[in-house]
N, C-alpha and C positions, 0 to 999 in steps of 0.2 A: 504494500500500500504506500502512495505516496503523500507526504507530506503538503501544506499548503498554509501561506500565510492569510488570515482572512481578516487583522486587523493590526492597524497600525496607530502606535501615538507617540508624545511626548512633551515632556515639559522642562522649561528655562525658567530660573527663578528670574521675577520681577529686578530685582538689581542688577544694573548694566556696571560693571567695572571698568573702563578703559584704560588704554595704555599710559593718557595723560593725571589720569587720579594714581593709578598703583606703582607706575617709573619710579617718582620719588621715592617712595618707600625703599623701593631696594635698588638705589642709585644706581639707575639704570635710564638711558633717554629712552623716550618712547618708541622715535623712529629703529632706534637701533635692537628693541623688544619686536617690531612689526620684520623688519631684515632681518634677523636672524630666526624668524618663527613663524611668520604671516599671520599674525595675531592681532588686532586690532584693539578687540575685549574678551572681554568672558562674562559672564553671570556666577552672582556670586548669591548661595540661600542667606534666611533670616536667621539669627539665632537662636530661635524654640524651634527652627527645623533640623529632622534629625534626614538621612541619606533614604529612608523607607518611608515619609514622605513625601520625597519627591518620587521615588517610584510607585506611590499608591497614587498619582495627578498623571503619571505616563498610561498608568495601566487603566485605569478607570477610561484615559480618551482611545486606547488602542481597543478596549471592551464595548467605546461605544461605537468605534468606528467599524467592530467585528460584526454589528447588532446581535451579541448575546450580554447575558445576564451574568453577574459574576458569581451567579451558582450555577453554571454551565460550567466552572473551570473548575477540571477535577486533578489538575495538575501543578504547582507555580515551582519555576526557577528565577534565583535572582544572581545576579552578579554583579559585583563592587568589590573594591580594596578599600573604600572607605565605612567600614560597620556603623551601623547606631553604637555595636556596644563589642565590647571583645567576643563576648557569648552572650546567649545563641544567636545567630545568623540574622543578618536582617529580613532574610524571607520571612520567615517566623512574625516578624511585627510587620511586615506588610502585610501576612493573610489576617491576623488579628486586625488590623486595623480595618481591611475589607468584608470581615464576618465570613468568611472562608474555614470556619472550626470544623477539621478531617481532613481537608485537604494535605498532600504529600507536600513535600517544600524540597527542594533541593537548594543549598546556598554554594554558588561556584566561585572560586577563588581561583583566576588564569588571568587576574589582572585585566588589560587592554585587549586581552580575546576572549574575557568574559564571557562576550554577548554571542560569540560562534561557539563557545564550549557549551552555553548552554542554552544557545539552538539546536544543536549537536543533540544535547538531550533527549529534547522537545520531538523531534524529529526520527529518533531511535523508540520513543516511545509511543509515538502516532504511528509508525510503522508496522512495530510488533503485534499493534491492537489493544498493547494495555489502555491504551490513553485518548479518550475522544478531542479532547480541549484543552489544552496546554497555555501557559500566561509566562510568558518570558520576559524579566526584567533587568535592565541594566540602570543602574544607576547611582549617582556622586554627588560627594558633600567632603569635594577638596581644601572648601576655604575655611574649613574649622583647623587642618593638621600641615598649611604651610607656614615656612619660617617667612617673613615678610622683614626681611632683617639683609643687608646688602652682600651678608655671606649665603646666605637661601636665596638668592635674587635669580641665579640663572637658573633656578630648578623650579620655583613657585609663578615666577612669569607665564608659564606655559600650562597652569591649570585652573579651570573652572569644574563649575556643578550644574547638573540637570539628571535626568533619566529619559529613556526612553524603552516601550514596552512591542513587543507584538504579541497576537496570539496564534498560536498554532495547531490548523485542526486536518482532519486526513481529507482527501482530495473529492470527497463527495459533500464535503462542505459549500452552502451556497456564498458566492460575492470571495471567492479566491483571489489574494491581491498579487500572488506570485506562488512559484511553485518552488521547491524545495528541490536543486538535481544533484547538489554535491557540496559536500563539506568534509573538510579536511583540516587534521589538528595535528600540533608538533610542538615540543619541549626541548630545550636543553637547560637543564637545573644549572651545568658548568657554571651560568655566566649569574645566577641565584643573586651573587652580590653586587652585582655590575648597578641592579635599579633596586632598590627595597627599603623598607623600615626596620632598624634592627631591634628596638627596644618599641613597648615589653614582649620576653620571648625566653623563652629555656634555655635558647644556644649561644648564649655570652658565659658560660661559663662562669655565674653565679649564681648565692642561693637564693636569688630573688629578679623575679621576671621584671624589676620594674626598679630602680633605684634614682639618689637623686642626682649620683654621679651621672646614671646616663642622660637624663634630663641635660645636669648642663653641658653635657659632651652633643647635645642633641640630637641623639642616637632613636630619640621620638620620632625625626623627621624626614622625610625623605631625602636618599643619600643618593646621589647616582653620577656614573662615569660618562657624558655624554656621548663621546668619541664612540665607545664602545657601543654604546647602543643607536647610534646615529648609524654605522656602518654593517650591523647586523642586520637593523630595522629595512636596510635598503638590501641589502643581499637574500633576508631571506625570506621577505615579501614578493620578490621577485621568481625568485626559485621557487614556492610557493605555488603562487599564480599558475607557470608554465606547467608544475604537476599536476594542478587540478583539470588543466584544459588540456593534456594528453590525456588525462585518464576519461574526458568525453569526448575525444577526439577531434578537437576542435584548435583554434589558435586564436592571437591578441588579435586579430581583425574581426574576427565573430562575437567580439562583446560590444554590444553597443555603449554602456555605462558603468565605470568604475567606482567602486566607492570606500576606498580606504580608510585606516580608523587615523583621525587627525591628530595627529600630534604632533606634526611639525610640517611647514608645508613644504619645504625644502626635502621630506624624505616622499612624499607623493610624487615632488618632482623629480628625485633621480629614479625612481622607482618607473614612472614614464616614458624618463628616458632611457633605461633597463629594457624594457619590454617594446618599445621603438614604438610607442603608442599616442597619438596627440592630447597633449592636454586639455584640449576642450571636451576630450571623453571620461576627464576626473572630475568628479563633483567634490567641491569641497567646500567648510563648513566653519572651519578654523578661525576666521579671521572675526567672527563673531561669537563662538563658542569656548575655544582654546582649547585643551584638551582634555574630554571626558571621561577618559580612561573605559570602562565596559559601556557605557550611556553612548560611547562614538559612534558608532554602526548603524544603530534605529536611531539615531537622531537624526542621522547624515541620512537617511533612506526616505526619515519622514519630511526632514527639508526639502529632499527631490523631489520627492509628491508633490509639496506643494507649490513649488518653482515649475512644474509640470515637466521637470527633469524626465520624471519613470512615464515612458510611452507603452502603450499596450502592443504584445511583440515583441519585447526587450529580452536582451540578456544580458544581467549584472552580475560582475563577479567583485562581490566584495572580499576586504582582506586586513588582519590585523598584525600587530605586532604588540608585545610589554614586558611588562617585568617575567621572569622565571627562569630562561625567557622564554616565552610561549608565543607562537605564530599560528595562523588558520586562517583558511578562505574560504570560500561557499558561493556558490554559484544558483543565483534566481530567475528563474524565467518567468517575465509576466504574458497574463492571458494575450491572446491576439483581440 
């Protein structure tokens, strides 16, 4: 049985951050935040919001754009690196907050391929038959755990918060927005420390997951090599890509629309110019978004929608890259 997307949403918290408000903070000019990121702004949530309410405003518009009811969904996955809480998962307080009590949850933690691991799910279990209705969410709440400090400057410039949601249901569902033809998922842990949060955590090597040495070392925040992940994010998005479209026997000319997970627009564009493919077949999303880490994917998909990017007859193969490091792609065909 095949899979099929039958709704789509998302949402951007009301506060616009731009490169001329947040530059100062971490002594940084704005132009030189936009050239080296193509980031313009981001949205940044409120402070009584926690990461599973902005995925409960993706999923509620992806549920109404499915037209089912959120007791039709007998399935939810969500994915983020930013939790409500260390335990339990934030799916957990998304189906409480939606009155989903029984429902299964799955919380995925693959970072920036989140939203393909667990489509990945979704998709394995519409297939099998367990699962009529599946609710898949990605979504962040970056601006509660950056350093806004001009040593965090080049790592917190390039993230914002939203979610975005779709549902997933098998292919005899009415109002299918695309079809589900391949996805594809890859790890290499090797590079585990290249992007990550190392505190709190068991593997520092003391008796306490949480200290106040590591605070001020701030071993809380995001730590990362960019070089390294700059030059992986482009080699193995790339190689990627070309595996998934030998394994349908197809090439970069048979996709009409790209849509990669944004996080930097300079890895979209060597990634392009990798695959010898023109730019105006990238949709991109960054310069108003920045980067949503698992929310990047169905954001970028629901922007196309609504730019009237996604034409019916399309094939889009989207693709991510993030922390672990973990890459995937997945390839969507809309109805004719």
């Amino acid at each position: 049985m095949t899979s099929v997307i039958t709704g789509l949403g998302m949402h951007l918290p009301e506060r616009c951050v731009t490169n001329e408000e947040l530059g100062p903070q971490l002594g940084l000019e704005p132009d030189w935040i936009e050239s080296r990121s193509g980031i313009r702004q981001r949205r940044f949530g409120e402070p009584a919001q926690a990461t599973s309410d902005l995925g409960v405003l993706a999923a509620r518009d992806a549920l109404a754009d499915a037209g089912v009811a959120p007791s039709d969904v007998d399935m939810i996955v969500f994915a983020t690196l930013s939790p409500d809480h260390e335990f339990p998962g934030s799916g957990f307080f998304l189906q409480s907050k939606m009155g989903l009590r029984g429902v299964p949850v799955h919380d995925v933690r693959a970072q920036c391929s989140g939203f393909l691991y667990g489509l990945s799910l979704a998709d394995r279990a519409i297939r099998c038959g367990d699962h009529r209705c599946v609710l898949v969410v990605g979504a962040e709440m970056h601006s509660k755990g950056l350093d806004f400090s001009p040593e965090g400057g080049k790592v917190s410039m390039l993230f914002g918060d939203g979610a975005g949601a779709v549902v997933v249901q098998d292919e005899h569902a009415p109002g299918a927005l695309a079809t589900v033809r391949e996805l594809r998922l890859h790890a290499d842990g090797h590079f585990a420390e290249a992007l990550w949060i190392p505190a709190p955590g068991t593997g520092l090597g003391t008796a306490h997951r949480l200290t106040p040495e590591m605070i001020e070392r701030k071993l809380h925040l995001t730590q990362m090599d960019g070089s390294t992940v700059f030059m992986h994010a482009v080699a193995k998005m790339t190689q990627a890509i070309h595996e998934a479209l030998q394994r349908l026997q197809l090439t970069v000319q048979d996709v009409d629309l790209f849509v990669l997970h944004q996080a930097n627009l300079r890895i979209v564009q060597r990634v392009a110019e990798a695959l010898g493919a023109p730019g105006q077949r990238f949709f991109n999303t960054i310069a108003q978004t920045a980067n949503t880490t698992a929310a990047s994917l169905p954001i970028g998909l629901a922007h196309a929608r609504q730019a009237g990017a996604l034409k019916p007859g399309m094939r889009v193969m989207t693709a991510t890259f993030g922390a672990g490091f973990t890459w995937a792609t997945g390839v969507l065909e809309l109805p004719g």
